[in-house]
C-alpha positions as CSV (number, residue, x, y, z in Angstrom):
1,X,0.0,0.0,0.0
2,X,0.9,3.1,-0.9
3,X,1.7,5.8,2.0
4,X,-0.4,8.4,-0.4
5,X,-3.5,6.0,-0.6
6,X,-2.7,5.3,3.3
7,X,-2.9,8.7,4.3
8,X,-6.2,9.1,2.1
9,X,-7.6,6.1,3.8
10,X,-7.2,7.4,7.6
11,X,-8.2,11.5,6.8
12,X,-11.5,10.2,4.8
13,X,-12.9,8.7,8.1
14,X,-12.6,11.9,10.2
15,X,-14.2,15.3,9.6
16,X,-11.4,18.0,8.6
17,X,-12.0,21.6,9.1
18,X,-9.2,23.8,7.6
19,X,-7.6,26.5,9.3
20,X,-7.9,29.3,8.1
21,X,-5.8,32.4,9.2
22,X,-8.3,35.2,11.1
23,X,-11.3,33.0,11.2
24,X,-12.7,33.1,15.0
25,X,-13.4,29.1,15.7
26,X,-17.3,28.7,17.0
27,X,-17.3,28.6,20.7
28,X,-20.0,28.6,23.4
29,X,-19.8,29.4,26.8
30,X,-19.0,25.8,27.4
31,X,-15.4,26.9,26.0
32,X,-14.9,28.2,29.1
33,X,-13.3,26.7,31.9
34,X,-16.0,26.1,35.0
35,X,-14.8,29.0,37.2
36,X,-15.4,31.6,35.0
37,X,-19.2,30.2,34.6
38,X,-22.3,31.9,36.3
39,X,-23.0,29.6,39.3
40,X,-25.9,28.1,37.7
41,X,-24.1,27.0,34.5
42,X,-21.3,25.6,36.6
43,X,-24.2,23.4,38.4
44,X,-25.8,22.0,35.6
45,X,-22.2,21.0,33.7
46,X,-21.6,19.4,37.1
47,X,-24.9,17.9,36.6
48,X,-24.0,17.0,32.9
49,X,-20.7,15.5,34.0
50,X,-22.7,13.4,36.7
51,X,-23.3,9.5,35.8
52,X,-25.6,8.5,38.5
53,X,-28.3,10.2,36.2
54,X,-27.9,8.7,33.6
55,X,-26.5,9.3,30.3
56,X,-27.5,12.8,28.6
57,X,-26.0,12.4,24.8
58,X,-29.1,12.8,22.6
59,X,-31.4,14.2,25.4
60,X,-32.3,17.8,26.7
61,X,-31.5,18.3,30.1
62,X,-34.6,18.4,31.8
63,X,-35.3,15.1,29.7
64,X,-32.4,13.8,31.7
65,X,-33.9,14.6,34.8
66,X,-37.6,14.0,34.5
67,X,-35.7,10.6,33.4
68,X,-33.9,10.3,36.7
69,X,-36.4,11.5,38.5
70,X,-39.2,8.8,37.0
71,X,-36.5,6.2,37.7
72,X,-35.9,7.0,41.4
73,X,-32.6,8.5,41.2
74,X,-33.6,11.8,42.7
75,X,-31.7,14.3,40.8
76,X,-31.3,17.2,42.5
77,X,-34.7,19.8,42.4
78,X,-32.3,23.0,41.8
79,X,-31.3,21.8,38.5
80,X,-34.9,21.0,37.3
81,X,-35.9,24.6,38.9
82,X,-32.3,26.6,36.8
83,X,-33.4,24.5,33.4
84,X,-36.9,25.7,33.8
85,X,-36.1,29.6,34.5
86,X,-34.3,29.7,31.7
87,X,-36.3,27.4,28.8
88,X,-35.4,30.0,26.1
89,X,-31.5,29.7,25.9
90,X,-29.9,26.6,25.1
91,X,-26.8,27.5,27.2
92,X,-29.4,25.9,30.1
93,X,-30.8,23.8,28.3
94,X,-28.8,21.5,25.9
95,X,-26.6,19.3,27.8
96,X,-22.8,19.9,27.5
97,X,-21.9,17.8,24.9
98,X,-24.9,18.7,22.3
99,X,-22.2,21.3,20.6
100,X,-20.6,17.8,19.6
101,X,-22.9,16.8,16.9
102,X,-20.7,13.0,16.1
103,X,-22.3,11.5,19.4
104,X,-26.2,11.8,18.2
C-alpha cells in the first residue's frame, strides 16, 4: 500500500475543518473553563458530567432529569428549577456535549 493511498484512507474517516488564518473558531460558553461560569451554569455542567443520572447524549437536560427523576434517582430539584427559568437559551438547556454533533 501506498503511504499516499494510506494517508487518504485514515483522513477520509474523520471530519477535517481547515484553518484558516483570522477565522474566529465557533465557541460557546461551554469553551470556558468552570470557574469563570455563572454559578448556575457551573451546576448544571456538574450535573452533565454526573453519571448516577444517567446518560445525557441525545437528550435535553430536563429530559435527563424528569428521566432520573421517574426512575428514582432523585436528581437534584435546583437543576430542574435553573433548566426551567431559563427554557429559552440553550446554554441551560442543551446538555454539555450537544455542541458535539458525532455523538447523536
Amino acid at each position: 500500500m501506498s503511504s499516499n493511498n494510506r494517508h487518504s484512507q485514515i483522513t477520509g474517516v474523520y471530519r477535517q475543518e481547515k484553518w484558516i488564518p483570522g477565522k474566529i473558531a465557533k465557541t460557546s460558553v461551554y469553551d470556558k473553563p468552570s470557574d469563570q461560569l455563572t454559578p448556575d451554569l457551573a451546576l448544571l455542567r456538574q450535573f452533565d458530567l454526573s453519571w448516577e443520572y444517567g446518560p445525557c447524549i441525545n437528550s435535553t437536560r430536563l429530559e435527563r432529569w424528569d428521566r432520573a427523576n421517574k426512575l428514582g434517582l432523585n436528581p437534584p430539584k435546583t437543576i430542574r428549577e435553573i433548566i426551567l427559568k431559563h427554557l429559552g437559551d440553550s446554554n441551560y438547556t442543551e446538555c454539555v456535549w450537544s455542541k458535539y454533533a458525532g455523538l447523536k
